[in-house]
N, C-alpha and C positions, 0 to 999 in steps of 0.2 A: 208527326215528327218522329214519336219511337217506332213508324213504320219504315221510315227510311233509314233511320239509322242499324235498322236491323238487318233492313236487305242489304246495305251498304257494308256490312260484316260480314253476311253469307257470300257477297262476291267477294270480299278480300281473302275472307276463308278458301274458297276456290279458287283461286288466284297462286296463292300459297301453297294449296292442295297438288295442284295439278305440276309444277316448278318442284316440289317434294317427289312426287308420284316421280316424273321424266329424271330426277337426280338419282333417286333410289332404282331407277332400271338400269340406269347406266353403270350405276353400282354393281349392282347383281351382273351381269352381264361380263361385268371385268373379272370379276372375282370368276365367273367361268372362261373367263379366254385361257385358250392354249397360250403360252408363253415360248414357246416354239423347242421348249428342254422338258425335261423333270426335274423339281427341283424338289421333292422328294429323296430325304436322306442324302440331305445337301447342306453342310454346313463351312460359313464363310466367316473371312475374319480379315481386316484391312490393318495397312502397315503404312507407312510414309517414310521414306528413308531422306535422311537429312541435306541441306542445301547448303556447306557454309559458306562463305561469300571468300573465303580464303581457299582459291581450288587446292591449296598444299593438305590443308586439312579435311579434305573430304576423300573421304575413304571410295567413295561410287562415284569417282568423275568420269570415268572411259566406259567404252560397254565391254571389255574383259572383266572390269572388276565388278561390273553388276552383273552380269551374265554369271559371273561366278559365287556373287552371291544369293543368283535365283536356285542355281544348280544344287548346293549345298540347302537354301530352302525348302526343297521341293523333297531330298534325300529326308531330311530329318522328317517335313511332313507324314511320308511316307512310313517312317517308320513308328509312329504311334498306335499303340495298340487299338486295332479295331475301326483303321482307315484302311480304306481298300483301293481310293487312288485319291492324287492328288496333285491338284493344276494351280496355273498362276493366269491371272490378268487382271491385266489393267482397267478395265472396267466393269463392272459388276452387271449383269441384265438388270434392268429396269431404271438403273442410277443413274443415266447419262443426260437425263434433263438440264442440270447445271453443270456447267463444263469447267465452273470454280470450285464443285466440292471432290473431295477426294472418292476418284470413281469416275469422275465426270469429263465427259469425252469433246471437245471444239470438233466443226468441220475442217476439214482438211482439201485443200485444192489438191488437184496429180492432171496429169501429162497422161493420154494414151500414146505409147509410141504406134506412127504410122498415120497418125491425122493430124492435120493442118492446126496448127499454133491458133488460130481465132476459134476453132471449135473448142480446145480445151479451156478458154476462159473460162467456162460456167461450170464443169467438173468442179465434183466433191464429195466425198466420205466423208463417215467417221471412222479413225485408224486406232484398230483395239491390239495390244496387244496379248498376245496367250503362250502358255508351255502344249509341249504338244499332246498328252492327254487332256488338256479343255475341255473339248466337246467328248469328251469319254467320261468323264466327272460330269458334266452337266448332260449325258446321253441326249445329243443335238443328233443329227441326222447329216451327214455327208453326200449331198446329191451325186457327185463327181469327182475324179481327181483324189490325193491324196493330202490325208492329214498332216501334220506338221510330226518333224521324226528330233530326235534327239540331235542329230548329225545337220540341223539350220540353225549352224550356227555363225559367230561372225567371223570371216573371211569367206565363206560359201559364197555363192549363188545365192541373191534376195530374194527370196518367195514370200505368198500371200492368197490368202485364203478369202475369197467373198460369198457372200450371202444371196439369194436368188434376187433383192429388189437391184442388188447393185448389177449382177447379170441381165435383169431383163431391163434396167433403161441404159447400161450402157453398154451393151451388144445384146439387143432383140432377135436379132436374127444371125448370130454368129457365134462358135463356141467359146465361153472363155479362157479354156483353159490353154496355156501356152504363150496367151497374149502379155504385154509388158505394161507396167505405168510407173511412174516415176512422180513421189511428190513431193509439193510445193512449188513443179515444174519447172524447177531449175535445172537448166541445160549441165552442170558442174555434177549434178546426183544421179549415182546408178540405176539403171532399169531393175524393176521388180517383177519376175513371174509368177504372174498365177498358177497355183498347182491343184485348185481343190475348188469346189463351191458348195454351199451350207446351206440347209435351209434354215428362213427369217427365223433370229431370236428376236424377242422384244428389250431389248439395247437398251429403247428408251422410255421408257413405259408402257405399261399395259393398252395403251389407247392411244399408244403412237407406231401407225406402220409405215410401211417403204423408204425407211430411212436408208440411204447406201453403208455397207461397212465393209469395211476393208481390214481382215488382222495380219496380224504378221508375228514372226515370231520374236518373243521375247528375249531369245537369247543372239540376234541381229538387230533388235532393238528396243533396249530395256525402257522400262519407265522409274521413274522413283516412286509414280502413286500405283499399289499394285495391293491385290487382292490374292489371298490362297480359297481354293476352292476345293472342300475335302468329301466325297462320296466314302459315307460312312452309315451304320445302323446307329452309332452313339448318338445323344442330345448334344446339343452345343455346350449348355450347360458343365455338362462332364468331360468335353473337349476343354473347354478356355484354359482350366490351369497346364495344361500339356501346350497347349498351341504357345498358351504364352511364355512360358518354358523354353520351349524349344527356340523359338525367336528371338530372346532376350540371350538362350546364348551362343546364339551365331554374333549379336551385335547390341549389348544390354541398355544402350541407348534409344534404341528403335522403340515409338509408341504403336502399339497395339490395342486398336479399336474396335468396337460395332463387330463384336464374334456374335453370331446367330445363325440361325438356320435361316433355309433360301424359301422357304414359306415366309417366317417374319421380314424377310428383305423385300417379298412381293407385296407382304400384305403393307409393310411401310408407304412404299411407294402409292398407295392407294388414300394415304392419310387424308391429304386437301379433300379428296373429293365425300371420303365418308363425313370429314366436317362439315363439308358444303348441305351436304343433303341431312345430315342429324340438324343444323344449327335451320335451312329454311323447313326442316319437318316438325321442328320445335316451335314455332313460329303460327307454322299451321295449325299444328294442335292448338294451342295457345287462340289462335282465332276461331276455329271448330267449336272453344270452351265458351268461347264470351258472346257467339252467336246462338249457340244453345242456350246461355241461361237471359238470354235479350227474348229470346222465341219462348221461354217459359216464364218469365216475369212477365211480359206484356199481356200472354192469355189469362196468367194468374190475375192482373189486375183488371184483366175484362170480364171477369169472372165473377171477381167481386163489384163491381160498376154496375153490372147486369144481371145480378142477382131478383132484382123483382122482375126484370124480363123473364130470366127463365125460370121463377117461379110461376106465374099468368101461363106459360106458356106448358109449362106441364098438367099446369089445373084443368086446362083446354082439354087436353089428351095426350101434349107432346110424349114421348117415350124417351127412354135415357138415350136409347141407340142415338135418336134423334139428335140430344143437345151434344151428344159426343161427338157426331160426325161432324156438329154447323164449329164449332170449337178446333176440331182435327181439320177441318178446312179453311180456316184461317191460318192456323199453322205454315200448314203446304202450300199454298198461296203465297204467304210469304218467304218462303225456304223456296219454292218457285223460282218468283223472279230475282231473286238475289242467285239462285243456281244458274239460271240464262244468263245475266247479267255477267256474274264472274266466267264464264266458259268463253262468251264474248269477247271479252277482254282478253283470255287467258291465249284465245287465239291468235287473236293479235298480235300477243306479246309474243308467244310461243318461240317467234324463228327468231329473237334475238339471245335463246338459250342454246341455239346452235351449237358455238365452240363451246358449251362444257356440257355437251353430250355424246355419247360414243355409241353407234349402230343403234342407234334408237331417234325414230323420227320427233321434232319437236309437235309434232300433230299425233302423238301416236294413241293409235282409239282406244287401247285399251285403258291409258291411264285417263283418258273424258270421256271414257263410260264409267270406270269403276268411280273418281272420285264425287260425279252429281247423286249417284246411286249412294256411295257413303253419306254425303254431306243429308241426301235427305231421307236416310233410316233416321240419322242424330236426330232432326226436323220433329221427324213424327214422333221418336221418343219422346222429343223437350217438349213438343205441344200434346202428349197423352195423358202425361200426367196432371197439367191445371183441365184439361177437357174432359177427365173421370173425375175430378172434384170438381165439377159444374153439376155430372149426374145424381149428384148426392145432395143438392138445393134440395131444402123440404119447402116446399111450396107454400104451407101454409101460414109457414115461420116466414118465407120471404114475404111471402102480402103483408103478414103483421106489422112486419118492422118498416115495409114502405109506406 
């Protein structure tokens, strides 16, 4: 009975182990994606400008008067000692998961003009707004076409900037730039031209690609959820009281949140999944712990059980190497098949870890090689020690006392 309960904990251990192991790669792995910027000496700070339900009293209902109070934004940004530039958007890289919190980006339907009304039903982005050094603050990569200039603004010509995933699925074989779309594809809304295209920022998380994006400029179409984005050598820390200064007094009502650097905003975004893998690697351990001392209690009490065995047995001629190895082989035997057992199963289970893995296969050999190999170093530790106090029976104490 305490053999199967034991093996039955070295497979949940491995079971645990291996779901730790696949969580913990996926981890490591994010933590090294490219982010498609540098966010190195990048510090961000989110604003929310107010909604009141009385349009007389809302100071930002039109887009002259938010455009003009990005503009003024961005002036003061600017002028804090020890920024070197300073951008606006409306959505933060990696924050657009939830499209309720501030940062966070819905799909959007658009119109290609020049194809058939049924083809554009399934068109859709997400529409990020930016000032036009963005991608000069977050040094992004401009594949084509030109960035967003001071001069888009509103009366111009609508322009709009896309991302290489939005390029290649909706003109594979064709340039975009020049081309028009129009969203929420309302025949009543101006055509918007393409002037630029970017290569993939990660918008939505570290572990989400080929999402469409489409920006445009802020000051043709403000947001009230908006972010300042300041490339700078200073800490955030020694930013905050200026940042928040300076935007209390454009509008001392304005709350000002979540100032940090663009490292803490990636490594945030990573939070669920480092819990997922601390909370089943805590789990594992935990199981690792009580299948060890199950495989060292058992030999200890086979030890003591069989104590006039391996007395007789040494009196014979056995040698210690002997009763050490018949001891370490119960052990491993048992740490065995509880290790087949849990790999078995782990396989099984494996492909329903799918969705919360990222470029890492749920079969991946390295993590069902290392964790059988871990689980039975433990094995042989927890059965070495009652199977070197078997070698230490006096033999002729054990006949005594039987």
């Amino acid at each position: 009975m305490r053999d199967v309960l034991i093996v039955s904990e070295l497979a949940f251990a491995v079971i645990l182990m291996v779901g730790a192991g696949l969580l913990l790669r996926t981890l490591r792995d994010l933590l090294q994606e490219n982010p498609g910027f540098n966010p190195t000496q990048v510090v961000t700070a989110n604003i929310q400008l107010p909604n009141p339900n009385e349009s007389g009293a809302d100071p930002y209902l039109d887009v002259p008067h938010k455009a003009a109070f990005d503009r003024e934004l961005l002036r003061r940004m600017k002028a804090i000692p020890g920024v070197e530039l300073a951008a606006i958007t409306s959505a933060l890289p990696s924050t657009n998961t939830n499209p309720n919190a501030v940062g966070g980006i819905a799909n959007e339907g658009f119109a290609i003009e020049d194809r058939p009304v049924e083809s554009s039903q399934n068109l859709s982005a997400e529409r990020i707004r930016i000032s036009s050094d963005y991608f000069k603050v977050l040094q992004a990569t401009l594949l084509s076409g030109r960035p967003f200039t001071e001069g888009d603004e509103d009366g111009k010509q609508l322009v709009a900037i896309i991302d290489e995933s939005t390029a290649h699925k909706y003109w594979p074989t064709q340039d975009p730039l020049g081309r028009r779309v129009r969203f929420a594809r309302d025949p009543t809304k101006p055509w918007t031209t393409i002037v630029g295209v970017v290569r993939d920022i990660k918008s939505d998380g570290l572990d989400i690609d080929g999402v469409p994006h489409i920006y445009v400029s802020t000051y043709q179409d403000p947001s009230r959820r908006l972010s300042v984005v300041l490339r700078t050598s200073l800490a955030a820390a020694l930013l905050e009281p200026q940042i928040r200064h300076e935007i209390q007094s454009i509008d001392p009502g304005l709350p000002v949140f979540n100032i940090s650097s663009m490292d803490d905003v990636l490594d945030r975004s990573l939070a669920s999944r480092r819990f997922s893998a601390d909370l089943v690697g805590g789990f594992a351990g935990l199981a690792v712990l009580l299948a060890s001392i199950g495989i060292y209690g058992l030999l200890a009490y086979m030890v003591g059980q069989r104590s006039r065995e391996i007395g007789i047995r040494m009196a014979l001629g056995a040698r210690r190497d002997d009763i050490l190895r018949m001891f370490l082989r119960k052990g491993v035997a048992l740490a065995g098949v509880g290790i087949v057992a849990g790999l078995v199963f782990s396989a099984a289970a494996a492909s329903m870890m799918a969705s919360l893995l990222y470029r890492v296969r749920p079969h991946d050999p390295a993590v069902f090689l290392i964790v059988p190999l871990l689980l039975l170093a433990v094995a042989v530790l927890a059965s070495y020690l009652p199977a070197r106090r078997a070698t230490k029976v006096n033999p002729i104490v054990a006949l005594r006392e039987s």
